[in-house]
C-alpha positions in Angstrom: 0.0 0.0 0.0 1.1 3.7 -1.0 -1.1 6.5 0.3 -0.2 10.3 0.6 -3.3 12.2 2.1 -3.6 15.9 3.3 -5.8 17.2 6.1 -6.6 20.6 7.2 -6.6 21.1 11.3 -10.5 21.2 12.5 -9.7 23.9 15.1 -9.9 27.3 13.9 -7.2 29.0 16.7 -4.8 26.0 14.5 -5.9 27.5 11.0 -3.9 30.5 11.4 -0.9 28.6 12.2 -1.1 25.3 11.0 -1.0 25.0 7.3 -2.2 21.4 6.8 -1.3 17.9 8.7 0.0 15.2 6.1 0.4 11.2 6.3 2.8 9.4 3.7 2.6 6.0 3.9 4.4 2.8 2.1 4.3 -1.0 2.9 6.9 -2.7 0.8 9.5 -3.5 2.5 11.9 -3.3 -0.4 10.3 0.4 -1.0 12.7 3.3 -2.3 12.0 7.0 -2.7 13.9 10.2 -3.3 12.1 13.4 -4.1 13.2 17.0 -4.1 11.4 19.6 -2.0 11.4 23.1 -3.7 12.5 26.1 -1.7 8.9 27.5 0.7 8.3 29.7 3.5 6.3 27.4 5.5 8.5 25.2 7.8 7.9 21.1 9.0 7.6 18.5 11.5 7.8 15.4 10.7 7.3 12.2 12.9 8.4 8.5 11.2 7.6 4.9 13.0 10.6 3.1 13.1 13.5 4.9 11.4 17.2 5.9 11.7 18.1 9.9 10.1 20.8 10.8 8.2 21.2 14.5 8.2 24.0 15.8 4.9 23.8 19.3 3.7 21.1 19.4 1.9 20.1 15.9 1.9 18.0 13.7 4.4 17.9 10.3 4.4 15.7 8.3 5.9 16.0 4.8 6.6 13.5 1.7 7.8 15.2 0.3 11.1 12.4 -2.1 12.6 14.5 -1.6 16.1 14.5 2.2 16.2 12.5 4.4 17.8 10.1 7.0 16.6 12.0 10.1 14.9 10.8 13.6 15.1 12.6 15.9 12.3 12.3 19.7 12.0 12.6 21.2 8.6 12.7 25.1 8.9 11.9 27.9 6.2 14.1 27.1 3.2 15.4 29.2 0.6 17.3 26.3 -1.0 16.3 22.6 -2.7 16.2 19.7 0.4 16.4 16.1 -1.1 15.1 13.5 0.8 15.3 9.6 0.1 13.2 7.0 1.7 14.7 3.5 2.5 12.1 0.8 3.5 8.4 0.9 4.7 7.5 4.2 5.6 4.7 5.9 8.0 5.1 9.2 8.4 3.0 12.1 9.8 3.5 15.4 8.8 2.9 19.2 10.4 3.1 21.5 7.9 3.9 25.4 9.5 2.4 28.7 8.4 4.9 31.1 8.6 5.5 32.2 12.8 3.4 29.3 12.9 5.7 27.1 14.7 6.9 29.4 17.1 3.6 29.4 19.1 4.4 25.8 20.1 8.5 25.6 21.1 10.1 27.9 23.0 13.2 29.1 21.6 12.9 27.2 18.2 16.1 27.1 16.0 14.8 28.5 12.9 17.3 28.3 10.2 18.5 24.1 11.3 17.2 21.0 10.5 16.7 18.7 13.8 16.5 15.4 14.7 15.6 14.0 17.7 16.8 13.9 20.7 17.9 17.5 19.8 14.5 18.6 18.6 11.0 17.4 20.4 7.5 18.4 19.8 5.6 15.6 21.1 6.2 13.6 24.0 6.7 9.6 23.6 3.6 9.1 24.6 1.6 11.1 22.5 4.2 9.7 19.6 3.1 6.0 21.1 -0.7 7.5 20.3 -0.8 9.1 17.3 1.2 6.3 15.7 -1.1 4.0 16.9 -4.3 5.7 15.1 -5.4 4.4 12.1 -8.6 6.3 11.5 -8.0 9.6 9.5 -10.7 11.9 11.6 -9.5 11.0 15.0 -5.6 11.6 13.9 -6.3 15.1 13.0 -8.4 15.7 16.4 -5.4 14.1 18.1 -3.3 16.6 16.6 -5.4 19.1 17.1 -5.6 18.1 20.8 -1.9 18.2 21.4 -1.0 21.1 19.4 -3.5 23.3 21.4 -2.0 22.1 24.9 1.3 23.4 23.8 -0.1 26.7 21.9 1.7 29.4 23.9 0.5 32.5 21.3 3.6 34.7 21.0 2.6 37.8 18.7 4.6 40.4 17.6 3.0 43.6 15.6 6.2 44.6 13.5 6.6 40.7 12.2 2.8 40.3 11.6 2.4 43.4 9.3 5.6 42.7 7.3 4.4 38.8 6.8 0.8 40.5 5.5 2.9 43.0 3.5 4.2 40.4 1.5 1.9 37.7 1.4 -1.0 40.7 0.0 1.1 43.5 -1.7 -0.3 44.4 -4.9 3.0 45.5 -6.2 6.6 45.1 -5.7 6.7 45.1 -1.6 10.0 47.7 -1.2 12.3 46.6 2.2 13.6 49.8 2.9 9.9 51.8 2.7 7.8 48.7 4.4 10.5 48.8 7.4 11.1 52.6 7.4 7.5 54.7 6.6 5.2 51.5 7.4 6.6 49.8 10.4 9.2 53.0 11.6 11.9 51.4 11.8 15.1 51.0 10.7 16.2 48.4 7.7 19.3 46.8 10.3 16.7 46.8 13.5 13.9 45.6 10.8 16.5 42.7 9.5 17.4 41.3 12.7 14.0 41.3 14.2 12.6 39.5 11.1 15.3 36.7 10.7 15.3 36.4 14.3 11.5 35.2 14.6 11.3 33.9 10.9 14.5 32.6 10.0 15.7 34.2 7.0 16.3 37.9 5.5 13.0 39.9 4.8 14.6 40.2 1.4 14.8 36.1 0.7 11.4 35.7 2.3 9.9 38.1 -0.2 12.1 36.4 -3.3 10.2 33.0 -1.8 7.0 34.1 -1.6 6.9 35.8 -5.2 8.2 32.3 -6.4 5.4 30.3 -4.9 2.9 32.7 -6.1 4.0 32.3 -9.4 3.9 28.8 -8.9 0.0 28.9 -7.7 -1.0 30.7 -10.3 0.8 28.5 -12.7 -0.4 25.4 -10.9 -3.9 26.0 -10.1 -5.0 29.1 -11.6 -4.1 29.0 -15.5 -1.8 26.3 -16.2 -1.7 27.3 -20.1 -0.5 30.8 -19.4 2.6 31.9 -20.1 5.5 33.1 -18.8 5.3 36.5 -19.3 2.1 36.7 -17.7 2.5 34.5 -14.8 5.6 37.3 -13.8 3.4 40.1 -14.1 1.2 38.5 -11.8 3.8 37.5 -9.2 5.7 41.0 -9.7 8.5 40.1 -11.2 10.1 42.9 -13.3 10.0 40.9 -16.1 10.5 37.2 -17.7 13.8 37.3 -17.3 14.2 38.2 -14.2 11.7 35.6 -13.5 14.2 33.0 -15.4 16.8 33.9 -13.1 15.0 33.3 -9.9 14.2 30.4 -10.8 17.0 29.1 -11.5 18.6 30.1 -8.0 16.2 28.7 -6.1 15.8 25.2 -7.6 18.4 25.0 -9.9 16.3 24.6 -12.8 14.7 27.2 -15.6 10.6 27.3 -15.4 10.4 24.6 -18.1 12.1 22.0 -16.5 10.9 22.8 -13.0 7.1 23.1 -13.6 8.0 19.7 -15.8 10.0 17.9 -13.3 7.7 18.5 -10.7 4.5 16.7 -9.4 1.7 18.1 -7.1 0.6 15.8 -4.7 -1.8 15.8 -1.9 -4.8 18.8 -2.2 -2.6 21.0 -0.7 0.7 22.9 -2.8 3.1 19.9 -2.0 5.3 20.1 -5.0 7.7 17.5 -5.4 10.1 16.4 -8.1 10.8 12.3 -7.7 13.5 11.0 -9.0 12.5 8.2 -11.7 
């Protein structure tokens, strides 16, 4: 059995923060995978059954170990490819991250890292033990629901909340220097540091993310037929070109061969390029 299923959090405090929950499941015991995930400004937690982690640069491997115990790995914000390969039977639940999403639930959360545990825990064993144990669909995502919400500690902050809507909903080019100067008041260096501490990365990568992936919805779910010139207008890119060259940092790939390489999966933006 294969299955890859997406689920949206039933609590609406979650919505804001939580993305969508995920479960990627294989069987076979002689099962092999190794996909690509594209740069994204939402970050990850991911729980596997029984496997051992091999953490490169770049590069995660995962590997069936029928002896091991649960693993809990945290995937942060990236503004570079991650390739991950899959050895053996796989179960696997997922916690997909709006951005400032995760840090409502960990205190002190190393943004910019990959963990594994023991470095890195969301869940204690026991509520591993559980949710591991649950085979119906429903009850899983009120599980997860359940434990998220006991460790929701709601940490706001106003300057980090209006850039991350300034991006997300500018109409137009979203300018560094006037969105931390006239609309926030402060200053670009105080403005940098705050952002990358509590997000991760640079206001200016986040916003070269976020124009990506919403070139990359339009493209995908919105008018797959249109072309490129269009689809950079949309997204606010100055033109194709500069479009081209985007691209091409942040996966390695021109449009063509991304958009073609890649496969959507789930009923969420999961884009993944597997390796045939």
């Amino acid at each position: 059995m294969e299955l890859f299923k997406t689920f949206k959090p039933q609590n609406s405090l979650l919505q804001k923060y939580v993305s969508y929950y995920y479960i990627d499941i294989a069987s076979k015991p002689e099962y092999y995978n190794e996909y690509t995930c594209y740069p994204h400004y939402n970050s990850t937690v991911s729980i596997y059954k029984n496997h051992s982690c091999t953490l490169l640069k770049n590069h995660s491997i995962i590997e069936y170990d029928h002896h091991a115990q649960p693993l809990q790995i945290f995937t942060p914000l990236r503004d570079d490819i991650l390739s991950v390969t899959q050895k053996g039977p796989v179960y696997k639940i997922a916690i997909v991250f709006e951005p400032f999403g995760i840090n409502q639930f960990i205190t002190n959360p190393c943004l910019t890292d990959r963990k594994v545990s023991p470095d890195f825990r969301l869940f204690s064993a026991q509520e591993i033990d559980v949710l591991l144990r649950e085979t119906n669909e429903e009850k899983l995502v009120a599980l997860l629901d359940h434990y998220l919400l006991a460790k929701f500690n709601e940490i706001t902050h106003p300057y980090i909340t209006y850039a991350l809507k300034a991006f997300h909903d500018s109409e137009g080019e979203c300018l560094i220097d006037d969105l931390a100067e006239k609309k926030i008041g402060i200053s670009r260096k105080q403005f940098n540091r705050l952002f990358k501490q509590y997000i991760g990365v640079s206001p200016q990568t986040y916003r070269s993310i976020v124009r990506f992936r919403k070139l990359m919805h339009y493209k995908l779910y919105q008018d797959k037929l249109q072309n490129y010139t269009m689809l950079s207008a949309e997204a606010h890119y100055a033109d194709q070109s500069h479009f081209i060259k985007s691209c091409k940092k942040l996966t390695g790939l021109t449009p063509s061969q991304f958009f073609n390489k890649g496969k959507l999966i789930g009923s969420e933006d999961t884009f993944w390029s597997f390796k045939s």
